[in-house]
Backbone as CSV, one residue per row, in Angstrom:
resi,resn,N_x,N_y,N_z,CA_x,CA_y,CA_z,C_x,C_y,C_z
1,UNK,-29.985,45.577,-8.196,-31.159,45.384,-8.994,-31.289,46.576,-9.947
2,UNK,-31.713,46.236,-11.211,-32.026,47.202,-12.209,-32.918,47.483,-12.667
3,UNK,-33.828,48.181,-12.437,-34.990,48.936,-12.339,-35.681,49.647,-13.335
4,UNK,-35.947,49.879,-13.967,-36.607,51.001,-14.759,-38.105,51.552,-14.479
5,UNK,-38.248,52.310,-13.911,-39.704,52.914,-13.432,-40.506,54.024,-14.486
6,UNK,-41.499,53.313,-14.256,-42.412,54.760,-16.034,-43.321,55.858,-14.807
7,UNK,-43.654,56.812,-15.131,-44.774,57.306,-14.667,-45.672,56.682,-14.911
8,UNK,-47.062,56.044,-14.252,-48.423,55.710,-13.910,-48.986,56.717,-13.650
9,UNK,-50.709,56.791,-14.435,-51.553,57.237,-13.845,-52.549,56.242,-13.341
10,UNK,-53.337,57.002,-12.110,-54.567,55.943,-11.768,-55.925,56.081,-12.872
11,UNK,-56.247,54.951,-13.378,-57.336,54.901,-14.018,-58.576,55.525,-12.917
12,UNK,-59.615,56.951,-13.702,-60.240,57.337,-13.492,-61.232,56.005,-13.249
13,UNK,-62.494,56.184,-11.792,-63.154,54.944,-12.200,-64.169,55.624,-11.425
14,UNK,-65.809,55.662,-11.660,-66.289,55.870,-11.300,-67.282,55.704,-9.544
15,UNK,-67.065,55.659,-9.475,-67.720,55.253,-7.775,-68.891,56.472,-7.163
16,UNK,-69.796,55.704,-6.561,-71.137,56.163,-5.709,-70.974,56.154,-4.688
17,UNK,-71.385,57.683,-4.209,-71.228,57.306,-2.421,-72.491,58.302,-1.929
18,UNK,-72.841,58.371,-0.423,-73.575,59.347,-0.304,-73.200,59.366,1.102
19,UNK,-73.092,60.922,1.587,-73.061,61.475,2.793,-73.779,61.047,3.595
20,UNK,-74.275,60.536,5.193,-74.481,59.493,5.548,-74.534,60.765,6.960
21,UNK,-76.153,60.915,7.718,-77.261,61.539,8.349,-76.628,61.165,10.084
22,UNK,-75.903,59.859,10.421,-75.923,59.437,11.362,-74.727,58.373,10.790
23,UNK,-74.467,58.019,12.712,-73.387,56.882,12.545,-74.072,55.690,11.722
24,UNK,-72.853,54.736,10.907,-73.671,53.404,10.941,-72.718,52.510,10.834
25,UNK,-73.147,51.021,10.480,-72.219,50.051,10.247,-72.504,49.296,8.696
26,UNK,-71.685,48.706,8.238,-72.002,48.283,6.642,-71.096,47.262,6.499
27,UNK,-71.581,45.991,5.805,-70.566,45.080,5.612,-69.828,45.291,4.081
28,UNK,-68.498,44.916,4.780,-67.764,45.160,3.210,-67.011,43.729,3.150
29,UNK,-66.237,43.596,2.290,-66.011,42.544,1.690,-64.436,42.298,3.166
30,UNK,-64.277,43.164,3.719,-63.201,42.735,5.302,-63.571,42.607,5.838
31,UNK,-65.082,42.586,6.112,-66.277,42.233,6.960,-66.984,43.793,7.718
32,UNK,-67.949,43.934,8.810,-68.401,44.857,9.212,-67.332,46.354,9.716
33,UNK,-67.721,47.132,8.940,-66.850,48.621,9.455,-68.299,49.394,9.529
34,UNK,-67.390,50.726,10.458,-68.362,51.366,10.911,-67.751,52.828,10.446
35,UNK,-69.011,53.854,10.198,-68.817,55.104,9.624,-68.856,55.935,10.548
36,UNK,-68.755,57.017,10.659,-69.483,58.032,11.315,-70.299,59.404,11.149
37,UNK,-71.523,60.185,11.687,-72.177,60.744,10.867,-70.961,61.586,10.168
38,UNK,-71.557,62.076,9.191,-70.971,63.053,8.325,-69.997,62.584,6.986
39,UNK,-69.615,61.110,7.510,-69.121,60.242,6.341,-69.279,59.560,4.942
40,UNK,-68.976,59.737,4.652,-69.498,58.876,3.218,-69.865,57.313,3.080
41,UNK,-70.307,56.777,2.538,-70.397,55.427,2.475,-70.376,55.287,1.090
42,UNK,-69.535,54.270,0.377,-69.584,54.234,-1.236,-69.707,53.358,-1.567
43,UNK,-70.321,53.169,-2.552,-70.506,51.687,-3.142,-69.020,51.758,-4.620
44,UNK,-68.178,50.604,-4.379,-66.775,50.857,-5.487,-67.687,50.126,-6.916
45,UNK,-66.901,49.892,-7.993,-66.985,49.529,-9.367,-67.565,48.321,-9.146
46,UNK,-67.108,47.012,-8.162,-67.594,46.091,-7.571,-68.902,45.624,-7.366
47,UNK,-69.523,46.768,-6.767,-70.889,46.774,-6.152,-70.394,46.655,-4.277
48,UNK,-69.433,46.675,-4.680,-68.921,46.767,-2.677,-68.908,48.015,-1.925
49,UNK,-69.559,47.871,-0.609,-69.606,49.204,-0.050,-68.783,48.936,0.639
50,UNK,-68.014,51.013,1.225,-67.056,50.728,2.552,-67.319,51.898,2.808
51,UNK,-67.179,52.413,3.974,-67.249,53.768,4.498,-65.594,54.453,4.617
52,UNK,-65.534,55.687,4.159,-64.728,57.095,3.982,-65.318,58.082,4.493
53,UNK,-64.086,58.229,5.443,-63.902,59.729,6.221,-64.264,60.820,5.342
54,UNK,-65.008,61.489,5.668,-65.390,62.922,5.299,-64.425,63.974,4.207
55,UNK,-63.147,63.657,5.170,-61.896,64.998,4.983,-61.304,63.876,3.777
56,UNK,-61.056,62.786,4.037,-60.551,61.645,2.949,-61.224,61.831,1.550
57,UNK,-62.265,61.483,1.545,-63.131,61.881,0.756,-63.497,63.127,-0.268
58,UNK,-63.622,64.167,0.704,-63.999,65.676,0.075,-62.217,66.181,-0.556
59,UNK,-61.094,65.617,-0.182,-60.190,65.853,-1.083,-59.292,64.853,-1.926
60,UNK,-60.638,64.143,-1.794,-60.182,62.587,-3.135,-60.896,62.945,-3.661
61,UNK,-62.158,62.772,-4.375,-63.136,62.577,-5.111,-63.841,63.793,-5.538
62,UNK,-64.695,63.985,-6.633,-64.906,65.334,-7.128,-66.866,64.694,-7.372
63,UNK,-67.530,64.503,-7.102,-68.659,64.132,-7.492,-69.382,64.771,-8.959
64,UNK,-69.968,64.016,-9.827,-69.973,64.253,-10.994,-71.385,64.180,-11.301
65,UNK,-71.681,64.871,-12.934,-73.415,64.479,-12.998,-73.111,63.267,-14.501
66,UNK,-73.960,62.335,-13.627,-73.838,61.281,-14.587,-75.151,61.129,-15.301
């Protein structure tokens, strides 16, 4: 097979989340997941929420003033 591969970047996209007081549960579009305190919960471009690990999170995402 002959291939040719380009560099990609990921389109910057904005997303909402907020650090999250206590455990919880939230339906997302794979159905009910569960967070845990200290986690994030985000709502994507969608309007869909899902919960992200803390450590996942704090070295993905840079929070911004919009």
């Amino acid at each position: 097979m002959d291939v040719t591969f380009k560099a990609c970047r990921k389109k910057p996209i904005t997303v909402h989340a907020a650090q999250m007081d206590e455990d919880y549960t939230v339906e997302t579009l794979e159905g009910n997941m569960s967070g845990k305190k200290g986690a994030y919960l985000m709502r994507g471009a969608q309007g869909e929420f899902y919960p992200i690990k803390k450590e996942i999170f704090e070295s993905t995402y840079d929070c911004v003033n919009e």
